[in-house]
Backbone as a ProteinNet text record, in pm:
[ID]
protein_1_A
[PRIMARY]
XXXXXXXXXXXXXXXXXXXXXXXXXXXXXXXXXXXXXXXXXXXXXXXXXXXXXXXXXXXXXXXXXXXXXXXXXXXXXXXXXXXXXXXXXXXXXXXXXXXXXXXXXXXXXXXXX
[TERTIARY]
11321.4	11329.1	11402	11505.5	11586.3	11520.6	11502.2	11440.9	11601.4	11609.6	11755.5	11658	11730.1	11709.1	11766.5	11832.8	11876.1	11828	11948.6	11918.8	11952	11855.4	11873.5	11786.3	11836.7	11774.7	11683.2	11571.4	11484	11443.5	11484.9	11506.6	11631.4	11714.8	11828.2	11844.1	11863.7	11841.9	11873.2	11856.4	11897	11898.7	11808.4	11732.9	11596.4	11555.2	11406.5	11336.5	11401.5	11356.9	11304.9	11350.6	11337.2	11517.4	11479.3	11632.5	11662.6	11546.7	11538.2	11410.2	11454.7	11303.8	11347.2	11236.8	11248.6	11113.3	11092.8	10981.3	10928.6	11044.6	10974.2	10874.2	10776.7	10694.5	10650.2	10655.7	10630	10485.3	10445.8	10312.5	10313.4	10279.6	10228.8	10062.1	10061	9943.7	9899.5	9782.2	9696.6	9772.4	9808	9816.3	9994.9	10025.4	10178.6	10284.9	10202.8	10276.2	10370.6	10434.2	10499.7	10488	10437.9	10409.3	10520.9	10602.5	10703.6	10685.5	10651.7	10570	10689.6	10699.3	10779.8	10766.2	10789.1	10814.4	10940.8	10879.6	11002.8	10978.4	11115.3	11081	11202	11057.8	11120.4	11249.8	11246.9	11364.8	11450.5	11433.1	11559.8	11514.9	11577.9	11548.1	11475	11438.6	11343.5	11199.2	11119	10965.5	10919	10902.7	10834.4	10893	10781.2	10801.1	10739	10736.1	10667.5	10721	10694.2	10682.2	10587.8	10586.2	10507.3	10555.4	10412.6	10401.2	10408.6	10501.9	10547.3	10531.3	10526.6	10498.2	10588.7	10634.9	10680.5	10607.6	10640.4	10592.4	10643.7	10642.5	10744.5	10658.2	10644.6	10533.1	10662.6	10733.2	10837.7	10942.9	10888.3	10934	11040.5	11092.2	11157.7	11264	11302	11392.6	11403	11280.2	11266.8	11137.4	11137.1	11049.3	10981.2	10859.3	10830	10875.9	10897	10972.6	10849.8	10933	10791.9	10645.5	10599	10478.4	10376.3	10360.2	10316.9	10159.4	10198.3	10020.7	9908.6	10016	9976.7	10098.1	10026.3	10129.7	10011.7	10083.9	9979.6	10113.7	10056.1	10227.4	10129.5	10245.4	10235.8	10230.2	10189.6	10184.9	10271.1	10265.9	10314.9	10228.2	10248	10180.9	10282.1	10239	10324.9	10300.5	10394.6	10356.9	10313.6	10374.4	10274.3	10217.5	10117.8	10122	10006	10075.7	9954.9	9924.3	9813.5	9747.6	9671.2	9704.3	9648.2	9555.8	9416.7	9299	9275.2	9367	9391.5	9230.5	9136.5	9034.6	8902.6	8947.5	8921.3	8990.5	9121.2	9243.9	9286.5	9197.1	9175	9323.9	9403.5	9537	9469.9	9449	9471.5	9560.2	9589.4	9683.8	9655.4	9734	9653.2	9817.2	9747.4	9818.4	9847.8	9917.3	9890.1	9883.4	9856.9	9836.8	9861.4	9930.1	9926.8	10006.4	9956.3	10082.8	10179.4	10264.7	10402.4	10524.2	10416.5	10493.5	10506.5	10328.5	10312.6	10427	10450	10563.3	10447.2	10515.5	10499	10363.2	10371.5	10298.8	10175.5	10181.6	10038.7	9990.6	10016.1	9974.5	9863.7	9979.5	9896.6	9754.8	9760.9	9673.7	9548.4	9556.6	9488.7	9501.3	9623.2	9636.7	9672
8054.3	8014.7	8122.8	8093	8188.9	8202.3	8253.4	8274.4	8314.7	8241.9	8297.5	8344.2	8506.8	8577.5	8582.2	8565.2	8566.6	8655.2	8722.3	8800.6	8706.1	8716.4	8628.1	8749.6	8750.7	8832.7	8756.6	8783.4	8738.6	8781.1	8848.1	8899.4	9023.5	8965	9034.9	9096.1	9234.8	9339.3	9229.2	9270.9	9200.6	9052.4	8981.8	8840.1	8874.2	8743.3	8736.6	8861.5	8881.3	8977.1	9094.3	9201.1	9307.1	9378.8	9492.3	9605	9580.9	9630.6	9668.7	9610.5	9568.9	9558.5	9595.4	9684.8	9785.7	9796.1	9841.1	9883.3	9747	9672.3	9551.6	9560.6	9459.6	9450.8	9300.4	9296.8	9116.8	9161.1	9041.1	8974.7	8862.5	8805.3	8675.3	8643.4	8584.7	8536.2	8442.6	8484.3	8336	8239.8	8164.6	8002.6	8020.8	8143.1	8163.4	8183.3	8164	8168.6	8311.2	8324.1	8472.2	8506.2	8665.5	8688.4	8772.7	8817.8	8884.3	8949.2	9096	9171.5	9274.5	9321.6	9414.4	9460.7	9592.9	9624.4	9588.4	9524.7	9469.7	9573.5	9671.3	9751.9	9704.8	9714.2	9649.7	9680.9	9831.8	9893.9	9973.2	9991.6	10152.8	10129.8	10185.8	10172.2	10297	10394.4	10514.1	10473.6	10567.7	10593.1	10546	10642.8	10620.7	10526.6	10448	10316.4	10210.6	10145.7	9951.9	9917.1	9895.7	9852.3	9733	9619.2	9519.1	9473.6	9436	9384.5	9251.6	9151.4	9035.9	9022.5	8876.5	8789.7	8688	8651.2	8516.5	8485.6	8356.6	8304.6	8215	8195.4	8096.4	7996.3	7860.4	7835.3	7769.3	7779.4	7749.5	7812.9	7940.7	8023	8087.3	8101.5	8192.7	8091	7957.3	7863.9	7880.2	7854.4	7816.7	7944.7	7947.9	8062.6	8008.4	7976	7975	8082.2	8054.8	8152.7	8221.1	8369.5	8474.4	8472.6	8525.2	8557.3	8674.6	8743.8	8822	8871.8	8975.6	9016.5	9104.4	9212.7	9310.9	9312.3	9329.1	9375	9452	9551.8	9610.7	9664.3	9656.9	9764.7	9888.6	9992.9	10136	10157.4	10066	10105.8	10116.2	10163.4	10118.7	10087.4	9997.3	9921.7	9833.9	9924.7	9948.6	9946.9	9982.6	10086.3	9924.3	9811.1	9735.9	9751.6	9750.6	9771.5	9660.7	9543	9402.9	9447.3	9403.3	9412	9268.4	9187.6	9099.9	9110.5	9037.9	9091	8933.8	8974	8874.5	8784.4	8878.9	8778.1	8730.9	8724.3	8679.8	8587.3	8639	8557.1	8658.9	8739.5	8765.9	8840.3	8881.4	8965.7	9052.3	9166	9257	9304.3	9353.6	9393.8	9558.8	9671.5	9797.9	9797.2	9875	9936.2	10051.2	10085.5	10220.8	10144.5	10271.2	10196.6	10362.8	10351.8	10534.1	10464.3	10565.1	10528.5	10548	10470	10456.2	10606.7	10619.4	10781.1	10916.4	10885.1	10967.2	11042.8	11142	11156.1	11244.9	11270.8	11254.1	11404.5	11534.1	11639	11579.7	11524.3	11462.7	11342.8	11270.5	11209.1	11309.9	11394.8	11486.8	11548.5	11578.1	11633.5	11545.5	11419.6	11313.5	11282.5	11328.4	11277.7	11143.8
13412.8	13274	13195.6	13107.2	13023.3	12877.9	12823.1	12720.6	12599.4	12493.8	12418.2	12288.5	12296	12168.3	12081	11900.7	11839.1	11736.2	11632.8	11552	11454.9	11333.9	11205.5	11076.2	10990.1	10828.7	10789.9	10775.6	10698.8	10547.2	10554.9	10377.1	10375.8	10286.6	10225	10102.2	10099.1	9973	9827.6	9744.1	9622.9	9603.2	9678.9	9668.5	9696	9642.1	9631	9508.1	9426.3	9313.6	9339.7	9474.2	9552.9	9570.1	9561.7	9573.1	9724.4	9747.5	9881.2	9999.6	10158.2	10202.7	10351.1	10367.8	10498.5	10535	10647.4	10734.5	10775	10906.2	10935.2	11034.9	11045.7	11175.2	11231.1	11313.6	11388.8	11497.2	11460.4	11564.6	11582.3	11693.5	11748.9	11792	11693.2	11715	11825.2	11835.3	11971.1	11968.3	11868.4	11839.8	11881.8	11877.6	11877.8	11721.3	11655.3	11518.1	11541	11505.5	11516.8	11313	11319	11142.4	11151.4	11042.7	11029.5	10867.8	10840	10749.9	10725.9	10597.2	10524	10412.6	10347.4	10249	10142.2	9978.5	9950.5	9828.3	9838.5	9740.1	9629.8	9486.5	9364.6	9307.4	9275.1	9192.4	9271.4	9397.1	9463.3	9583.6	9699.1	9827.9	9907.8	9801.2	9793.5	9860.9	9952.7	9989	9895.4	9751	9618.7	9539.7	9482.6	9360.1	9381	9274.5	9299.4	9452.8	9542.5	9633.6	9683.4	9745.2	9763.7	9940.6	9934.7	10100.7	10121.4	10225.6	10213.9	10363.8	10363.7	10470.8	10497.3	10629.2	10664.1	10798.3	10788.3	10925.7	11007.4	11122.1	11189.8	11300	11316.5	11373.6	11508.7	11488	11601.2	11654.3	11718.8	11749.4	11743.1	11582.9	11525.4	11439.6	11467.8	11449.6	11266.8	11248.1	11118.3	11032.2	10904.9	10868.3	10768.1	10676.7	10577.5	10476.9	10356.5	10230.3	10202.5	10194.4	10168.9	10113	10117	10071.6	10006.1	9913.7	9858.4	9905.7	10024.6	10087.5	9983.6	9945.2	9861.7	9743.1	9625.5	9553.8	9380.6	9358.7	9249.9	9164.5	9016.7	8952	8915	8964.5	8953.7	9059.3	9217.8	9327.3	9448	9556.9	9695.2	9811.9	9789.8	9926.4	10027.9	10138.1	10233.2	10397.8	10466.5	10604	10684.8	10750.2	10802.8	10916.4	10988.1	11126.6	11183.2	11184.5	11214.2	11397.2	11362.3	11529.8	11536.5	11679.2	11724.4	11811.8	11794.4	11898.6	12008.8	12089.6	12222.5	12250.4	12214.5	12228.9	12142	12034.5	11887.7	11824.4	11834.5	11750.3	11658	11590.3	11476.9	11454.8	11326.2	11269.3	11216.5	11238.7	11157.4	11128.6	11008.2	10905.2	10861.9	10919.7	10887.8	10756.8	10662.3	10562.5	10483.4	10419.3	10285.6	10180.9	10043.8	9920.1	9895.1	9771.3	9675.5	9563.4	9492.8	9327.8	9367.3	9275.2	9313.2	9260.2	9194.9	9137.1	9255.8	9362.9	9459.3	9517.9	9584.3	9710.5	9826.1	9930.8	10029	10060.3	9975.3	9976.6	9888.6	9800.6	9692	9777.5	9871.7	9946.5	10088.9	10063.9	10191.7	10147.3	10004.7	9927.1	9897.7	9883.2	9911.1	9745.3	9694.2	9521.1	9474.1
[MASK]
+++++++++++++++++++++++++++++++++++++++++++++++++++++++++++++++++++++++++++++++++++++++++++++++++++++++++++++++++

């Protein structure tokens, strides 16, 4: 059996009312859904700022996607970093994340500010 892989964008800078969206991550769930998770950052393509966490999903293996979805989103914040984990014998998605003000940088984070 051949399996065909294709590359396709699922979100492109300056649509969907985001500058920028980086830090992708994919899971497949039990049922097979494949989730496809990113940072859509609001104003600049910078670590720090409004940043929001978005979702798509594809229930047919990659062909087609539902239009985003808003997981996290707070103003003044970044919420970010996705790292979904599937538990093979539950079903269950977890979704691990960050959250810091959006003003934060990277030493006041360390600081736990």
């Amino acid at each position: 059996m051949t399996t065909r892989i294709h590359a396709q964008d699922l979100w492109k800078g300056g649509a969907g009312g985001y500058h920028t969206y980086r830090i992708p991550a994919l899971a497949i769930t039990t049922a097979g859904t494949i989730l496809a998770f990113c940072e859509g950052r609001r104003h600049g393509s910078g670590d720090a700022g409004e940043i929001d966490l978005l979702l798509r999903r594809s229930v047919d293996g990659g062909l087609s996607w539902s239009p985003s979805q808003v997981v996290d989103a707070r103003n003044g914040m970044t919420c970010g970093n996705p790292a979904p984990v599937v538990d093979r014998s539950t079903g269950t998605v977890w979704l691990l994340t960050t959250r810091n003000r959006a003003d934060a940088h990277e030493d006041d984070i360390r600081k736990g500010l």
